[in-house]
C-alpha positions in Angstrom: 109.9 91.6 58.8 107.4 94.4 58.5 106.0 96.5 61.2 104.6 100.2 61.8 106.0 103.0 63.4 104.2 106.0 63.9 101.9 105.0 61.1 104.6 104.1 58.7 105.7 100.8 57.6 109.0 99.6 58.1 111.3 96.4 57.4 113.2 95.1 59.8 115.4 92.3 59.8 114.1 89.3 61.5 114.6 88.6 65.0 115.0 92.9 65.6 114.6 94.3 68.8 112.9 97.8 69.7 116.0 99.2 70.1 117.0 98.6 66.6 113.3 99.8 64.8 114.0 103.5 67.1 117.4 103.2 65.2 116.2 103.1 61.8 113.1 105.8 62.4 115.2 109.3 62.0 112.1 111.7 63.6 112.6 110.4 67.3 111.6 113.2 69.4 113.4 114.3 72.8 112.3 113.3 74.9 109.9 110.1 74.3 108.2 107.3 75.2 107.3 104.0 73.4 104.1 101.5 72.9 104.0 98.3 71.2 100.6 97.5 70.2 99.1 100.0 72.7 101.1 98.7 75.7 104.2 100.5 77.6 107.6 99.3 77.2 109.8 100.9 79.9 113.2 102.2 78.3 115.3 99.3 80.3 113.3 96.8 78.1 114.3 98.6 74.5 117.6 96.5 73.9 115.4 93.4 75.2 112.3 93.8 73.6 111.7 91.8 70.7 109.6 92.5 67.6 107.1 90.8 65.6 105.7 91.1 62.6 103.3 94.2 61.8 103.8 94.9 65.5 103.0 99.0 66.0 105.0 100.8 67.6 104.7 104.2 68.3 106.8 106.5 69.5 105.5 109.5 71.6 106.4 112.6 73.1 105.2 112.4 76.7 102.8 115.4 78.4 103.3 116.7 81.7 101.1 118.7 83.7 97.1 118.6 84.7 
């Protein structure tokens, strides 16, 4: 299956889980957050979280401060 992350596409085997596309993307910053398709996933949902195809995820470095 095909889907995006961080703007660049991806296969996947079918049935992959988010924990398994932040596998195969090498430029994972420290520390991060994710969205599928614009939407939080919390990190206790990575292993669980299933994809679909052209899902986009994107994988962020969080900002702190005001």
């Amino acid at each position: 299956m095909d889907i995006q992350i961080n703007n660049q596409s991806f296969s996947l085997p079918k049935n992959a889980r988010l924990i398994d596309a932040l596998a195969s993307y090498s430029e994972v910053p420290l520390p991060y957050a994710v969205a599928i398709n614009g939407e939080f996933v919390p990190r206790s949902q990575y292993s669980v979280r299933a994809l679909m195809p052209d899902d986009q995820v994107d994988i962020l470095r969080p900002v702190v401060g005001g």
